[in-house]
N, C-alpha and C positions, 0 to 999 in steps of 0.2 A: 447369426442374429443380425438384424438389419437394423438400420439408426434408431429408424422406430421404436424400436422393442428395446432397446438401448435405453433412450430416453423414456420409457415407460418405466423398466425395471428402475432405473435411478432415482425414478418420482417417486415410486412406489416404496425404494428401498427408505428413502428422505423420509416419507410419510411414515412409514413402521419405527424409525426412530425416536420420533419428535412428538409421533403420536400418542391417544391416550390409549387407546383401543387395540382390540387384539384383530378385529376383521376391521376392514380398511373398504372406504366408497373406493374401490378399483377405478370403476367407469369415469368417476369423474377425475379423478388423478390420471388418469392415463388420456381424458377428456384437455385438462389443463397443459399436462407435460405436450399435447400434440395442437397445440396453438386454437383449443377449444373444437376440433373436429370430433365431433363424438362417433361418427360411422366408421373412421380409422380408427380409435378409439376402441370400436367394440371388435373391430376385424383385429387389430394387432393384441388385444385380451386372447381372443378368443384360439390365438396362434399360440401363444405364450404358456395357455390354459394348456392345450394339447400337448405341447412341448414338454410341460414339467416346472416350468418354472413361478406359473403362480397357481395357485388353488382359490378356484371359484365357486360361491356357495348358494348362489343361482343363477338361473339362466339367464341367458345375457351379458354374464358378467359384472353384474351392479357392484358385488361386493366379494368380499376373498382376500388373501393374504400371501405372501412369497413362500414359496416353499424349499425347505433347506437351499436345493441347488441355486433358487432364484437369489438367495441372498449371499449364496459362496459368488453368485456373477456379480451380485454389486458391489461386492466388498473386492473383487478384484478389478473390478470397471474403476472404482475409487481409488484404488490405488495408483491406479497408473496414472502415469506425468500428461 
């Protein structure tokens, strides 16, 4: 997993916390976590989508939520020193 996708999963995990909602603006969380570039943005989603670790609920990846693995990485990425 490259920084990228690091810093997405972590915004993304933040956002599932704090948030109210059960699906999560992806695009735009992952748009903010990566200094507002949205075309990285939809490329590191759409990595991450493949991979397992977030679940997207259309195309593009606008919207979606971590999926178990996605959030056993943030709760270990958090952890660490």
């Amino acid at each position: 997993m490259n920084s990228e996708a690091i810093r997405v999963i972590e915004a993304v995990a933040w956002s599932e916390r704090f948030g109210a909602r059960s699906v999560l603006p992806l695009k735009r969380i992952a748009a903010d976590a990566l200094g507002g570039d949205g075309a990285l943005a939809a490329r590191v989603l759409a990595d991450l989508d493949e991979q397992g670790w977030v679940q997207t609920d259309t195309v593009g990846g606008e919207t979606g939520w971590l999926t178990p693995r996605g959030r056993t990485a943030a709760a270990l990425l958090t952890a660490l020193p």
